[in-house]
MITORRO-817587 format. One record per residue: residue in one letter; x, y, z of N, C-alpha, C in turn. Coordinates in pm, whole numbers, plus 50000, padded with zeros to 5 digits. Layout:
aXYZXYZXYZ/...
***
This chain:
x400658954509020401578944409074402918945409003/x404528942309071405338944309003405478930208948/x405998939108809406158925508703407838918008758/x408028905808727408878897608737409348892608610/x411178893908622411698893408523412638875808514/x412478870808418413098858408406414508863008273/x415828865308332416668868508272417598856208186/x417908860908063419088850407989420168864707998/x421448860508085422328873508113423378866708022/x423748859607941424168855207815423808845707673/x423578861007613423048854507487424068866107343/x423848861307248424518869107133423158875007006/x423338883506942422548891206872423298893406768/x424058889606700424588892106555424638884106426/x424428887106300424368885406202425898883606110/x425458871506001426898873005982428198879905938/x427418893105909428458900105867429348908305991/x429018905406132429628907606221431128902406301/x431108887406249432008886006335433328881006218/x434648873806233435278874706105435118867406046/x434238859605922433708848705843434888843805885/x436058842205834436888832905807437298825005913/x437198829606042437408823806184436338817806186/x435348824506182433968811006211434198798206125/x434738802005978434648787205929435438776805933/x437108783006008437878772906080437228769406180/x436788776306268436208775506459435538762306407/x434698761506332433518749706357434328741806166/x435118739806128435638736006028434708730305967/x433648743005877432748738005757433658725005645/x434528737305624435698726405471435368708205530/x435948709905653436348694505701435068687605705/x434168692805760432878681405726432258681705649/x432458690805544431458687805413432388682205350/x433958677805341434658667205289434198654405325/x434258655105485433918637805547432668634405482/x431988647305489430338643105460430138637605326/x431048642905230430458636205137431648622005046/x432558614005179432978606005130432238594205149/x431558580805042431098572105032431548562405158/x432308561905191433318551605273432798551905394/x432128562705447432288567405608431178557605699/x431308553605771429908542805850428708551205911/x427758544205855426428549405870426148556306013/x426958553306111426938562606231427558574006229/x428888573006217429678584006149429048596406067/x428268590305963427278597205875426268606305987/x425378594806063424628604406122424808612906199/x425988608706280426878621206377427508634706260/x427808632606153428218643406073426438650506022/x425718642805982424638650805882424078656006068/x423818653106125423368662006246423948674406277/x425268669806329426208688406344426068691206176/x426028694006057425838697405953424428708705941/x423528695906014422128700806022421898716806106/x422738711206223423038726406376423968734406268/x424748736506234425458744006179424408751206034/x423868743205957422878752805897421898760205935/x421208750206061420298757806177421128774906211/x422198770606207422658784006336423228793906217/x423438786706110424028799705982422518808005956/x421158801105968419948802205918419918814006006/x419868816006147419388827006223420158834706233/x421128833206198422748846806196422208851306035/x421218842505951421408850705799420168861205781/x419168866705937418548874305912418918886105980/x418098895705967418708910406038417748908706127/x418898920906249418688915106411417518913606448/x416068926106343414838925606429414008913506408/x413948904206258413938894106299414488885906377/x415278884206389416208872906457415488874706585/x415288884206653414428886406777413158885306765/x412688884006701411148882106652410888873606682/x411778863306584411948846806553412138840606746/x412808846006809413208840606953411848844007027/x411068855507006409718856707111408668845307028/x408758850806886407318841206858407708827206847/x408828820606748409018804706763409608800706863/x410398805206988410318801307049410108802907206/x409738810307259409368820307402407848818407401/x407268822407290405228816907354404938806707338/x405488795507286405138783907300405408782307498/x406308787607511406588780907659405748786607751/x404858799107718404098804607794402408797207842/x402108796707943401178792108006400578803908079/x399338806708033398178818108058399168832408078/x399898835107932400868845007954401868846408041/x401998835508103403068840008182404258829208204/x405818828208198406708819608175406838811708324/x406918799108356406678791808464408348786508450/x408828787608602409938781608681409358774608790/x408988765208753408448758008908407348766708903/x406848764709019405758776209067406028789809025/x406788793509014407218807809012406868811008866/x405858824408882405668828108687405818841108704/x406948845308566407528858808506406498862108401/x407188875808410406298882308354406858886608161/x408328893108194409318896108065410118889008063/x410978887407964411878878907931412988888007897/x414248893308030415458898207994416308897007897/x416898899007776418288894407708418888904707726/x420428899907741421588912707742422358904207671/x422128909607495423088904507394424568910607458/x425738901307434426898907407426427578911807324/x427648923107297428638923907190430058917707200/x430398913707062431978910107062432968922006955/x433798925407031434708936406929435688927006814/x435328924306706435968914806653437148925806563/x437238935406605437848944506539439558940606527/x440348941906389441488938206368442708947406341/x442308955206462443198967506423444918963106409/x445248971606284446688972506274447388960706208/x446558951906169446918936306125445418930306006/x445538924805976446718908305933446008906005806/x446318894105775446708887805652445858874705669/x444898868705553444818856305628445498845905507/x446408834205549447408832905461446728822205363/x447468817505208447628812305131446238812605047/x445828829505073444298825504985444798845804881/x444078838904810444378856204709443918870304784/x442518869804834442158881104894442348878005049/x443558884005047443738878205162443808888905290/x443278902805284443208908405351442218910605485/x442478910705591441368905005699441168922505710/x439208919305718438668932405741438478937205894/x437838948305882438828953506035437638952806111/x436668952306060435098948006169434888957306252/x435078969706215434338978906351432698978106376/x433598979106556432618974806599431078979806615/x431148998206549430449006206576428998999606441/x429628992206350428608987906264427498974606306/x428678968806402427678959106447426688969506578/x426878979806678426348987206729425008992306679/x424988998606527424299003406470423048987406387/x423388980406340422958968006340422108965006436/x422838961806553421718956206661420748963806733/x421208978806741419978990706772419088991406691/x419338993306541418148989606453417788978806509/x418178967806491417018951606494416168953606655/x417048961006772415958963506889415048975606844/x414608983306821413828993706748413238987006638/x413388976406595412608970606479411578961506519/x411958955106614411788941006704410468950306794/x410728961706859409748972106935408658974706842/x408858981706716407678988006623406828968306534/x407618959806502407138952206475406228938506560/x406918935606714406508926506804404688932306867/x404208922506836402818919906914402748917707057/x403478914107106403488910707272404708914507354/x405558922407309406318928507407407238920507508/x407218907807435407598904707572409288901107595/x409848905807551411138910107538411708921307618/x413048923807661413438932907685414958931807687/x415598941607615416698938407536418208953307574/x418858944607667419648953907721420878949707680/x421928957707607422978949807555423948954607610/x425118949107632426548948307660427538953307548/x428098965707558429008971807481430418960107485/x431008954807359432048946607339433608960107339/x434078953707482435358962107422437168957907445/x437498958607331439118954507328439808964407323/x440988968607474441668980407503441918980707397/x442818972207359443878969807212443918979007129/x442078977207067441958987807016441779003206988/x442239008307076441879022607130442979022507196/x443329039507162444259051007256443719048107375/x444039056207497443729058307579442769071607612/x443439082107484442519097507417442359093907289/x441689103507286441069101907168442059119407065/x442069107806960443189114006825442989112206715/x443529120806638443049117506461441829111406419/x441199113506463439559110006439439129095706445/x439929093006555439529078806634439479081806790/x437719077106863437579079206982438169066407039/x438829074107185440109068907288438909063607374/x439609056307409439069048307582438069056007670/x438869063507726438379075607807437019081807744/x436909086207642435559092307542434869081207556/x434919073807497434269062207459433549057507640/x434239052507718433209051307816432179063407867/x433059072607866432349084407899431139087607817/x431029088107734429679087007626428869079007658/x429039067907709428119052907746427299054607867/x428369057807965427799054908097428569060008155/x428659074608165429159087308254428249088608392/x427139087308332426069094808386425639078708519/x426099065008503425639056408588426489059408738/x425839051908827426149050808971425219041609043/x426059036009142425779029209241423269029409220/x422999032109140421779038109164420659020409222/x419599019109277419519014109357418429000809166/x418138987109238417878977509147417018985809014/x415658992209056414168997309036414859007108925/x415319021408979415789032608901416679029508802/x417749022308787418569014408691417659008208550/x417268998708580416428992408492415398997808450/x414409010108514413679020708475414589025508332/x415619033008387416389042608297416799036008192/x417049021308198417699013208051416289015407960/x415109006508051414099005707989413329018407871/x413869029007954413339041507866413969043107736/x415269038807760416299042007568415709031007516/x415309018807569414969006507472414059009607329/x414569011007271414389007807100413969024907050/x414959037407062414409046907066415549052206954/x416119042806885417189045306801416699050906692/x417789063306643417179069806528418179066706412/x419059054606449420009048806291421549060206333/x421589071206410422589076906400423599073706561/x424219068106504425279061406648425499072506698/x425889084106680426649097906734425399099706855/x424269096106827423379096706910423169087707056/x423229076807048423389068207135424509075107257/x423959073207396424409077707518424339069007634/x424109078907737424279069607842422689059907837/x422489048407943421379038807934421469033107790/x422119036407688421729024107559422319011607611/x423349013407683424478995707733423998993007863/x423688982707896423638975608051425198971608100/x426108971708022427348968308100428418968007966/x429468957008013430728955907906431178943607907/x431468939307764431888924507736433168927507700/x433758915007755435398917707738435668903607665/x436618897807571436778886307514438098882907527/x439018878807591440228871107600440528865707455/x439538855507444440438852207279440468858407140/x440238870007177440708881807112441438886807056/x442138885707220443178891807238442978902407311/x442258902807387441888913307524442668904307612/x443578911807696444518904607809444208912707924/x443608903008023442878911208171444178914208220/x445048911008231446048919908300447328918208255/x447708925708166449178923308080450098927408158/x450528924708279451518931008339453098937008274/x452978930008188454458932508098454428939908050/x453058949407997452808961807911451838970207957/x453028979108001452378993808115451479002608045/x451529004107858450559009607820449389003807752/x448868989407781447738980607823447468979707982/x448118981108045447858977808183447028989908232/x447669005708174447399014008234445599016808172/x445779009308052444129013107958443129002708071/x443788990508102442538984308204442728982508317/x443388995408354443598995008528442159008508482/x442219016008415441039025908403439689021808337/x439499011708284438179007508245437818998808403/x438648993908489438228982008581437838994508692/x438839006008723438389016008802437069026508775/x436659020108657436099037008571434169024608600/x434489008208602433058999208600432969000208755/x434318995708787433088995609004433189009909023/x434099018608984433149033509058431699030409012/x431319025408920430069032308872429229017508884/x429429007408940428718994908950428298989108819/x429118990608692428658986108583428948970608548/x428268963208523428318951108505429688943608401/x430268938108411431498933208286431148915708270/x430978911008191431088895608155432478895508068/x433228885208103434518881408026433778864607973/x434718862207893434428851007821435618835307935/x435178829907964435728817408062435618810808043/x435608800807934435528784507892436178785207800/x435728772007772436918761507739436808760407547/x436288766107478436118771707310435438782207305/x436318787607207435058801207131436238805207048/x435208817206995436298824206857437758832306937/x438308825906824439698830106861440758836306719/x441818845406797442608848206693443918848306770/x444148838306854445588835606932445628820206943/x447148817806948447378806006952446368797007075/x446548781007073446178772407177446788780707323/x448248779607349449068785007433448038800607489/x448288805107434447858817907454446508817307512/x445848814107409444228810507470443598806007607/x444958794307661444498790207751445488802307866/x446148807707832446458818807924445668829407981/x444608834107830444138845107815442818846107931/x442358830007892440908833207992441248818708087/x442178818308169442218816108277441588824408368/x440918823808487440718827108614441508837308683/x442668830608662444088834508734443968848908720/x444448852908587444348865808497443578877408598/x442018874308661441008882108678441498883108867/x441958873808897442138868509043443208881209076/x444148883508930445228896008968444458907408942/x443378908008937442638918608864441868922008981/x441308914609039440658914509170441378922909265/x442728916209295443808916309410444148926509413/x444348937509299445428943109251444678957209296/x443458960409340442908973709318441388973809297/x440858963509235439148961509182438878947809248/x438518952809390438198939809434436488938009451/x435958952209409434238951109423434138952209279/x434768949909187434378949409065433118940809023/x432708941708942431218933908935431568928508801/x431898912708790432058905408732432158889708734/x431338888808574430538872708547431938867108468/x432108864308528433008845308453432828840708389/x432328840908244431218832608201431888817508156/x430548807708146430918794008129431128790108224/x431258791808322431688784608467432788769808407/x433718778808314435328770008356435168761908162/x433518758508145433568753708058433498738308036/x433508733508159433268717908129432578712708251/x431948703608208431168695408326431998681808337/x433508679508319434098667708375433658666108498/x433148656008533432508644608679434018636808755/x435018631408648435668630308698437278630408770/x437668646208682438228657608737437858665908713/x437748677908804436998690708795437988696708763/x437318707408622438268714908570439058727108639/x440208732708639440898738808722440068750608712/x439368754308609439038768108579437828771108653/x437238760008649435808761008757436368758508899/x436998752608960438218752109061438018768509128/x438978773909032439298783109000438518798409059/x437308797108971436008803408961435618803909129/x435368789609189434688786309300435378796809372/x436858796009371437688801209500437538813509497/x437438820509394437288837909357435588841509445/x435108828309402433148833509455433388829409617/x434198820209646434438818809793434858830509911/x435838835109823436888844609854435348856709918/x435918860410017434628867410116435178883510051/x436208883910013436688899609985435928904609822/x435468894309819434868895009674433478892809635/x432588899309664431198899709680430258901809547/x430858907909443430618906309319431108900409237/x432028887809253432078879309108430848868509109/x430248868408975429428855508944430168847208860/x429108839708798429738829208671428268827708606/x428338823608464427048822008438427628803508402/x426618793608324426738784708302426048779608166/x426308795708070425638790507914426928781807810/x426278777007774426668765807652426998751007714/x426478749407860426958739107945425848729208013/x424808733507994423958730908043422508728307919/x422798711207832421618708607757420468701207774/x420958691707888419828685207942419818682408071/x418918671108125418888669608259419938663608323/x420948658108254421868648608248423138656908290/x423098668908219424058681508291423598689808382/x422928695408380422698697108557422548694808675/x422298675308622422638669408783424208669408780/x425028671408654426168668808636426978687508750/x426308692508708426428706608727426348708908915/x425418701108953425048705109134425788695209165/x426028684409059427388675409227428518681209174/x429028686309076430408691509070430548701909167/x429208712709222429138720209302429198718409436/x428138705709457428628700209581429938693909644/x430888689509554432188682509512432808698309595/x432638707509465433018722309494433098732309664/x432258729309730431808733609782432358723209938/x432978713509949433538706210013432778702310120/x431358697410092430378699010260430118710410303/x430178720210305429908729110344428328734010316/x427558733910405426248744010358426328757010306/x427388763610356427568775610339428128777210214/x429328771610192429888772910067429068770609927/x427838763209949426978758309867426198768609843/x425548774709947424538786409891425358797809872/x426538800009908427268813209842427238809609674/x427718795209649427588793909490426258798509439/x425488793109497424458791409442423898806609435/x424348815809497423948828509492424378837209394/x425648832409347426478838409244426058831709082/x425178822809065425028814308980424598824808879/x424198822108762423138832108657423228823008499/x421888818608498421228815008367422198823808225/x422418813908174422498820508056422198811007966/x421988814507792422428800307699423418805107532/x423958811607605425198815707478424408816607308/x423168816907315422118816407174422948826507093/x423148824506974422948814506888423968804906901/x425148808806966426158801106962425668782406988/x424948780707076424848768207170423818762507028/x423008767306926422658758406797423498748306735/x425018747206803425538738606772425478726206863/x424648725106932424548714807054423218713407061/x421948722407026421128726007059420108726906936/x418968722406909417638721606809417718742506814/x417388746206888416828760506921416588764107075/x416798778007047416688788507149415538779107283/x414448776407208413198769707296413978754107336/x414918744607276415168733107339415568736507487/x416898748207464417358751507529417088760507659/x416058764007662415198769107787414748759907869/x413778747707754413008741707812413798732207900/x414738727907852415858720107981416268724408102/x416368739108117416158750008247415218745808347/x414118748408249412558744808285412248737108323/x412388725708248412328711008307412738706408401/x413888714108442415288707808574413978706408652/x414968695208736414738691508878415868690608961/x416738696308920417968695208974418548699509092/x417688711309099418528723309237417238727109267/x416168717909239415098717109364414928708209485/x415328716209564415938711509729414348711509844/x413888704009813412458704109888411838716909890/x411358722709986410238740409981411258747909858/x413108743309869413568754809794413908749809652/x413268759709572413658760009373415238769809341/x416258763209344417728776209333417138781909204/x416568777909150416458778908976415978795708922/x414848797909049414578812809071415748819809123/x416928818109171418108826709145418808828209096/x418758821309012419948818308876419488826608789/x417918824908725417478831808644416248842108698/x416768848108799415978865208818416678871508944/x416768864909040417518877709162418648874309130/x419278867309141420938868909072421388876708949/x420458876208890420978881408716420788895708735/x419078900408825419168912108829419668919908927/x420498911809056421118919709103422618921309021/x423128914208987424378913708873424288925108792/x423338925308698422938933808598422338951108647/x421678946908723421158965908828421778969808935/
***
């Protein structure tokens, strides 16, 4: 019988020596609440709203402080078989068989710059990205020889910032051009079955030497705006020209891209900028311009569940998935979705979205895809397992005979993803 896959098409896999300490500890400002936290004065509510995020924030330093093949270990055994019932993961009626992740990489790489100011060592390290690469192939090859039940399957997303890279490759730094070509030369249009066969075969077959790694190690490409990845710099012809050829080089070859689309995450550009960078808009010229079958997730769907204005970016999102010339954009909806309380929040903003329309409703709903931004969402979230089980639990976008919930998390993700 063919097995059935229940996909998370956004989740993260890194440890902390991956991304730039010093941004994480402004992003979530450790300094500032272990000041508040420990002034006498503060009201006992206050208190408990601080020692809680205190609590998530040690939670989430705790699973970033092991190496990757635990850290994956830790996600099948504490929290993935608890949810299992006679082996098998239940959506409604519907029971899977594996449990998809496609960690994204992030290129936190700092080429050519900076400084971080008014501290002595103040030099910001340059984070290549090829170490976090080598990192997370070990922990999948570790996670393979060490796991009892298999029930994982771990397809990751190559992180990439033009920025950093030529366009060729020079002085003993690989260019754009190499660099995809090494990855996924060899992909095409190939049909759901044969795709996911071929990933499945490199899964955990790493021998520690990156020079090795080829085509099938990546399921697709993560792109990050607050980066400083700019989807379409029109003002600069030699950025424009690096991702007019990565956007031509993914739909020739049907490769999957997730960009980052909400409303926080790590950043190394101003407010201004930020909200420039991962606008909608940006991708809408990206669409228009030449890559209009491009195959690309939105992620965050806009980033907020305001009820009572809908955010422009999910706005935004809708009109791109509306847009009939555009048959491959999705959105996923991780870090947005913690309880039952947001996903009814989630199907009337859609219905809101969707203006009456039946039609307009199940086109969303077709484009939808599960994700839960793990580890990131430990700041909102007990664990990996709270955060499923609220999926699970929905009753939200069960519409009498029909469960949407089975397209969000398996024919959507894997037609997205294969």
């Amino acid at each position: 019988m063919k097995k059935k896959y229940f996909y998370d098409i956004h989740c993260h896999v890194f440890n902390l020596s991956h991304p730039n300490f010093m941004a994480f500890i402004q992003r979530f400002n450790l300094p500032g609440l272990l000041f508040l936290n420990s002034l006498p004065v503060i009201g006992f509510f206050f208190s408990l709203f601080l020692n809680e995020k205190l609590a998530n924030i040690t939670n989430l330093l705790s699973i970033m402080d092991n190496d990757l093949g635990d850290y994956l270990l830790a996600m099948e055994e504490k929290d993935l078989l608890p949810l299992l019932k006679n082996g098998k993961l239940y959506v409604g009626a519907e029971p899977y068989d594996r449990f998809v992740l496609t960690p994204l990489m992030m290129d936190f790489g700092a080429k050519g710059n900076n400084t971080y100011p008014n501290i002595w060592y103040n030099k910001m390290p340059h984070k290549a990205i090829k170490n976090q690469a080598i990192d997370l192939f070990n922990g999948i090859r570790d996670y393979q020889k060490k796991s009892s039940h298999h029930l994982l399957e771990i397809y990751p997303f190559l992180g990439v910032n033009t920025r950093n890279y030529n366009m060729e490759s020079k002085d003993g730094h690989v260019g754009l051009v190499d660099l995809l070509n090494k990855y996924f030369s060899d992909y095409s249009s190939e049909n759901i079955g044969l795709r996911h066969k071929k990933l499945h075969s490199r899964m955990g077959d790493f021998d520690g030497n990156i020079d090795h790694l080829s085509n099938y190690a990546f399921a697709g490409i993560k792109v990050y705006p607050p980066l400083g990845f700019d989807p379409w710099p029109g003002d600069n012809p030699e950025e424009l020209e690096k991702v007019r050829y990565l956007y031509g080089f993914c739909q020739d070859r049907m490769i999957p891209m997730t960009t980052h689309c909400g409303g926080v995450g790590f950043s190394s550009v101003n407010s201004g900028m930020y909200k420039k960078l991962v606008s909608p808009l940006k991708w809408k010229k990206v669409l228009e311009n030449g890559f209009p079958e491009l195959k690309l997730n939105l992620a965050h769907f806009g980033g907020s569940l305001n009820t009572l204005f809908i955010d422009e970016k999910m706005a935004q999102i809708v009109d791109l998935i509306l847009n009939p010339s555009y048959e491959n954009v999705y959105t996923d909806f991780s870090y947005l979705c913690f309880n039952e309380k947001d996903y009814e929040k989630l199907k009337n903003l859609i219905q809101r979205l969707s203006k009456g329309s039946k039609s307009n409703k199940e086109r969303i709903f077709s484009r939808l895809l599960f994700g839960s931004d793990f580890m990131i969402n430990l700041l909102n979230a007990h664990s990996y397992q709270e955060y499923a089980s609220s999926f699970l639990n929905s009753s939200a976008f069960s519409e009498g005979p029909i469960d949407y919930r089975s397209s969000f998390c398996s024919k959507n993700s894997e037609r997205f993803l294969f």
